[in-house]
C-alpha positions as a Markdown table, in Angstrom:
| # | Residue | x | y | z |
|---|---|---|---|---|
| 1 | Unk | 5.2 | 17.7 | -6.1 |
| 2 | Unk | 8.3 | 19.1 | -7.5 |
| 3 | Unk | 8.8 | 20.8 | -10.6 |
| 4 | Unk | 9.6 | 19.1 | -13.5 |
| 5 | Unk | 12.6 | 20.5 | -15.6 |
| 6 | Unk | 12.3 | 22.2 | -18.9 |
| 7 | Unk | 16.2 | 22.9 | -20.5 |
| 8 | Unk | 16.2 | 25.4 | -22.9 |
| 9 | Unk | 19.0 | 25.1 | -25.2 |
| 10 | Unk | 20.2 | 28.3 | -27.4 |
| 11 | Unk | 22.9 | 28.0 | -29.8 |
| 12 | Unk | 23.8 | 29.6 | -33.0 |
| 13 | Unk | 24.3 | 25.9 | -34.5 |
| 14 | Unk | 20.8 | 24.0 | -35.1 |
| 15 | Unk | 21.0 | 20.1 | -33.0 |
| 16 | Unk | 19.8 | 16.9 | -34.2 |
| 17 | Unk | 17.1 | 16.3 | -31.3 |
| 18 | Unk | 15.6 | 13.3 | -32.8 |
| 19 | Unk | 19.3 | 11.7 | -32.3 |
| 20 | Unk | 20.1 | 12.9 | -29.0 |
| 21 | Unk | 16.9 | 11.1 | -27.2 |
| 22 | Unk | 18.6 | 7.6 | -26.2 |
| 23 | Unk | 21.4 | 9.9 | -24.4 |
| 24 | Unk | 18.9 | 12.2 | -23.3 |
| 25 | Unk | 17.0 | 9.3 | -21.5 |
| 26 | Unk | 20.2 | 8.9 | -19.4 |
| 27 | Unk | 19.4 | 11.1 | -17.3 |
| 28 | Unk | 15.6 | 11.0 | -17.3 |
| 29 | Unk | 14.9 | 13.7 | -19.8 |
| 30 | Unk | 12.7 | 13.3 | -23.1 |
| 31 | Unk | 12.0 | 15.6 | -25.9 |
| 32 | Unk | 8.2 | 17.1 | -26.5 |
| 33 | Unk | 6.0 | 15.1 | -29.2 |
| 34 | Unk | 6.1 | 17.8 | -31.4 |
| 35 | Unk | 6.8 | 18.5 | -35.6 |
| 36 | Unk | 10.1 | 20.5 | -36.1 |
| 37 | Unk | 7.7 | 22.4 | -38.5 |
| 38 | Unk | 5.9 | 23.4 | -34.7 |
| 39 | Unk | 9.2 | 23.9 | -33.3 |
| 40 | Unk | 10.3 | 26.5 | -36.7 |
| 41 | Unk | 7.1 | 28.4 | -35.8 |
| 42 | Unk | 7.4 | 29.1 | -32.7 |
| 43 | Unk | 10.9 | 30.1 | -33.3 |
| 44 | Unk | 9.5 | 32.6 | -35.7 |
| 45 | Unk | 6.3 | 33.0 | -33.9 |
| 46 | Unk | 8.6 | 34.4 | -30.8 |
| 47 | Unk | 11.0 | 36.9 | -32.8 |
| 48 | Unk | 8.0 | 38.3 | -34.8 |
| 49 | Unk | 10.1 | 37.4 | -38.1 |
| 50 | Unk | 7.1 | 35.6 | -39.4 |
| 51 | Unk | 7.3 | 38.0 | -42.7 |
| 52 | Unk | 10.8 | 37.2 | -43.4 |
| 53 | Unk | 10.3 | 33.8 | -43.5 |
| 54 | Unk | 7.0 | 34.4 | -46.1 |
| 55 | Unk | 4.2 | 33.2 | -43.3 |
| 56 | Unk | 1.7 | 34.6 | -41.7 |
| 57 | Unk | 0.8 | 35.4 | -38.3 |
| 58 | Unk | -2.1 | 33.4 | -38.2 |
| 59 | Unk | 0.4 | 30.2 | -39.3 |
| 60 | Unk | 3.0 | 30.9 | -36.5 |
| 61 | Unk | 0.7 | 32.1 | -33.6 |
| 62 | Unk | 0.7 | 29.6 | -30.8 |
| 63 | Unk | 3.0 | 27.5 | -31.6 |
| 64 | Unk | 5.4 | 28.0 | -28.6 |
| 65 | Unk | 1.8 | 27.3 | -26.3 |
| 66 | Unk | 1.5 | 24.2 | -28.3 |
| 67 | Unk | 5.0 | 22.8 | -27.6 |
| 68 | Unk | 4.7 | 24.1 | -24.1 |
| 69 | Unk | 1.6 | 21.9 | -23.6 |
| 70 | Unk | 3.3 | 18.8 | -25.0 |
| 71 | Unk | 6.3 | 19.4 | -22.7 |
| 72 | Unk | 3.6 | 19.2 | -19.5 |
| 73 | Unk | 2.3 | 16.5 | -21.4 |
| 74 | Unk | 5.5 | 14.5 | -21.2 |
| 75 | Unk | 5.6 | 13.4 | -17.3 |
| 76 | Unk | 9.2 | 14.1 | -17.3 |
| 77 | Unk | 11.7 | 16.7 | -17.5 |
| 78 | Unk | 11.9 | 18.0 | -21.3 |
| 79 | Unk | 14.9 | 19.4 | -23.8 |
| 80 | Unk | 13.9 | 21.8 | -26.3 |
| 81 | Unk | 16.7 | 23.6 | -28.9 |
| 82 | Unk | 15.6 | 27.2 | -30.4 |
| 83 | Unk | 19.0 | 27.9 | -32.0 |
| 84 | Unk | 17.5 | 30.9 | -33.9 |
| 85 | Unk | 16.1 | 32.4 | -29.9 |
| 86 | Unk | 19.9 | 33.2 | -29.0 |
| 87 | Unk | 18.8 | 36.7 | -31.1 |
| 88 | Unk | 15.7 | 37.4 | -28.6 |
| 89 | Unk | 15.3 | 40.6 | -27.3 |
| 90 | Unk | 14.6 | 40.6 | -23.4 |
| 91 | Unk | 11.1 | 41.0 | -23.8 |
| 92 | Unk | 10.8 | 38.5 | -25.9 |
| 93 | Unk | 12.8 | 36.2 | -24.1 |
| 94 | Unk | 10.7 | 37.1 | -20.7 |
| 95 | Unk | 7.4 | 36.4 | -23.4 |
| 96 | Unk | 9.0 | 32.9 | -23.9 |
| 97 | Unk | 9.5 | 31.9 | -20.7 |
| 98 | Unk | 6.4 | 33.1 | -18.8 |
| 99 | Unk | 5.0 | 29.9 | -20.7 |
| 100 | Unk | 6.7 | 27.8 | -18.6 |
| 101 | Unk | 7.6 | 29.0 | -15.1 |
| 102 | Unk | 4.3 | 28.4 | -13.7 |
| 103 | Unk | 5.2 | 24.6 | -14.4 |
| 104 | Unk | 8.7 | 23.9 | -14.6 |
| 105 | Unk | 12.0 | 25.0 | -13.5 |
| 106 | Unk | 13.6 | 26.4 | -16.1 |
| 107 | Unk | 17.3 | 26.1 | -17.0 |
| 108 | Unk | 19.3 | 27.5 | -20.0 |
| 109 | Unk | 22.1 | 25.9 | -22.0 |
| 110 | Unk | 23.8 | 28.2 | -24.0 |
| 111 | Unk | 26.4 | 27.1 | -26.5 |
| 112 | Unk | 29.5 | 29.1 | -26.6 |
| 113 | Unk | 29.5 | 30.1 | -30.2 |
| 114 | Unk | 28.8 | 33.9 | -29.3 |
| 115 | Unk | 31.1 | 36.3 | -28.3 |
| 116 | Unk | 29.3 | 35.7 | -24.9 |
| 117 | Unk | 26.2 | 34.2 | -24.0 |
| 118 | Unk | 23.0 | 35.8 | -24.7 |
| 119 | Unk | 22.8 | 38.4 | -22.1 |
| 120 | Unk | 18.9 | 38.7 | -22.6 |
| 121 | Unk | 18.2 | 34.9 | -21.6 |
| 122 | Unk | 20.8 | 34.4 | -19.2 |
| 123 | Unk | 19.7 | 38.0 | -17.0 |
| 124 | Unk | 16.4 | 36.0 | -16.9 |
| 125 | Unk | 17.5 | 32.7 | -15.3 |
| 126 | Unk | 17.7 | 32.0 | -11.9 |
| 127 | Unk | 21.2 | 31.9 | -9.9 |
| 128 | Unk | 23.1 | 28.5 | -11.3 |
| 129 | Unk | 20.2 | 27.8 | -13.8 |
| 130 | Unk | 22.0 | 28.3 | -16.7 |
| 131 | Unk | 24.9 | 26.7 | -18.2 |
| 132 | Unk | 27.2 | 27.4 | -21.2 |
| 133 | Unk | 28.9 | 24.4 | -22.7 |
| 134 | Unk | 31.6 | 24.9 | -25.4 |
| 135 | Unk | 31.1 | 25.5 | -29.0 |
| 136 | Unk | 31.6 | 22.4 | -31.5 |
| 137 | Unk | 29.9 | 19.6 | -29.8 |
| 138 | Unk | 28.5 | 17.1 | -31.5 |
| 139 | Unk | 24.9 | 16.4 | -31.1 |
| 140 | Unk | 25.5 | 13.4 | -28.7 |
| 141 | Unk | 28.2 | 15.0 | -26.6 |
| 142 | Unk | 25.8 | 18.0 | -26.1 |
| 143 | Unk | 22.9 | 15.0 | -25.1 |
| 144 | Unk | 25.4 | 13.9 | -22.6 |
| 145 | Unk | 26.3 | 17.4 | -21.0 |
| 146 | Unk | 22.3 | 17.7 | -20.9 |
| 147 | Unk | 22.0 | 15.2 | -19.0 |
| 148 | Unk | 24.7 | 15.8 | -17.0 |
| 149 | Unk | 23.0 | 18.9 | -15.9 |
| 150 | Unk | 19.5 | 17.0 | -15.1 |
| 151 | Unk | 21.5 | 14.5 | -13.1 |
| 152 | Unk | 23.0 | 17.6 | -11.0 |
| 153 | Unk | 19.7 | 19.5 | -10.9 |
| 154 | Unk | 18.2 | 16.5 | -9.4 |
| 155 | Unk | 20.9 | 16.1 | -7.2 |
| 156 | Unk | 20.4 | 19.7 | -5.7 |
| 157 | Unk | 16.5 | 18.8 | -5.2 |
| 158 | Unk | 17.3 | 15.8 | -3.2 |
| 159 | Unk | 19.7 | 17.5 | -1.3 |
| 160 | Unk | 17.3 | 20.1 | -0.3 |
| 161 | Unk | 14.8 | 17.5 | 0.5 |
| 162 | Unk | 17.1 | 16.1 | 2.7 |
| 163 | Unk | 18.1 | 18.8 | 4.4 |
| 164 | Unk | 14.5 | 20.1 | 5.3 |
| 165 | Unk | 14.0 | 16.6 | 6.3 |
| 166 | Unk | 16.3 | 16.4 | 8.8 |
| 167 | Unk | 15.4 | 20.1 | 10.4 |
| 168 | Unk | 11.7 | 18.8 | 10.9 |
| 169 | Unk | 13.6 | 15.3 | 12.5 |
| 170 | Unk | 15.3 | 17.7 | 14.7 |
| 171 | Unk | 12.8 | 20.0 | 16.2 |
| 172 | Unk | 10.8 | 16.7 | 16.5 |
| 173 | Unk | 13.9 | 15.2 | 18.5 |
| 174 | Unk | 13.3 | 18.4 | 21.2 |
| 175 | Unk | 10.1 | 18.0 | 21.9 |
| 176 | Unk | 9.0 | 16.9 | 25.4 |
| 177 | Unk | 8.0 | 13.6 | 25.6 |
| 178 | Unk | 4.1 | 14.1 | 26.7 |
């Protein structure tokens, strides 16, 4: 079976996720059952700023796991914004996504609001798995581009599929007759 997408978006500006889901659905992706109070902690949880924001470790620690698990959960492929993770160091960005490689395919999308994209997530990303969309989109334009990107993704799959396909028709096709 293949693996199920997980996109990652970073951005300096928080999204409305809860809004973006009907344009999400487009193109087959859903958002993780989970509190934005889980979503705030594992923020936290993954930069280690869980004293700045007057919490304690014990209140922060597995909450990335915990959203990780509902994204398996979900059946399909899954959106998750951590605007505040565009600060991660590489090590912490590597911590982040060893959660999920095992089972998804991961693939950023940065917003352009940097000076550039964050270089510690996008060094980690596989070749073409990570996209950066302009800066000032509005929540449902940036559901749209998402999707866009799932659509191509499973485009590329498909296309891959097919391709090995046809190689097994072919040495099939040379075969003696017995």
């Amino acid at each position: 079976m293949a693996k199920r997408l997980f996109l990652l978006h970073l951005g300096p500006d928080p999204v409305d996720t809860p809004s973006m889901t009907e344009a999400l659905a487009v193109g087959g992706v859903s958002v993780p059952a989970v509190d934005a109070d889980v979503l705030a902690h594992a923020e936290v949880e993954l930069l280690r700023s869980h004293k700045a924001a007057g919490l304690r470790r014990k209140d922060v620690e597995g909450a990335w796991a915990r959203v990780c698990r509902r994204a398996r959960k979900t059946g399909t492929d899954c959106f998750v914004s951590m605007p505040g993770w565009s600060a991660a160091t590489p090590d912490q960005a590597a911590l982040a996504l060893d959660g999920l490689v095992a089972d998804f395919r991961v693939v950023l999308v940065a917003t352009s609001g940097f000076a550039e994209p964050p270089r510690s997530w996008m060094s980690l990303a596989k070749e073409g798995r990570s996209h950066v969309l302009p800066a000032r989109l509005g929540d449902e334009q940036l559901a749209e581009q998402v999707a866009r990107i799932a659509l191509m993704e499973e485009e590329a799959r498909l296309d891959r599929r097919l391709a090995k396909v046809s190689r097994r028709r072919r040495l099939l096709d040379r075969r003696p007759a017995a």
